[in-house]
C-alpha angles and dihedrals in degrees: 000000000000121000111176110194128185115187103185096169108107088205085243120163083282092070110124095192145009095293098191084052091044085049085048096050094039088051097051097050093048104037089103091066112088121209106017134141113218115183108192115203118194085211140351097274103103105022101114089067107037110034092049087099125039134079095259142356134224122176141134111288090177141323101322095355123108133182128219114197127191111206105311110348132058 
């Protein structure tokens, strides 16, 4: 099985949540998906960039309020 993760947040003062426990938690619900591609933000800041290419996007949208993108959308 093949999990390609891109974690393209540098846990910088931006950061909305834990992001190694959000990795854990997001690794362990999708380890069962071969072949995908997960880039986790701390915040929006540099979404545009680093999220262009993978499967799907998670990052911190606000306190307590996380996005999930699918390719391109939200």
């Amino acid at each position: 099985m093949l999990i390609v993760w891109n974690v393209s947040c540098p846990s910088c003062g931006r950061t909305l949540f834990d992001l190694q426990e959000i990795s854990a938690q997001i690794r362990e619900k999708t380890s069962h998906l071969p072949g995908i591609s997960i880039a986790i933000m701390g915040c929006i800041v540099n979404r545009p960039g680093e999220m262009a290419d993978p499967d799907f996007g998670y990052e911190g949208g606000a306190p307590r309020k996380n996005d999930l993108y699918v390719g391109k959308t939200g």
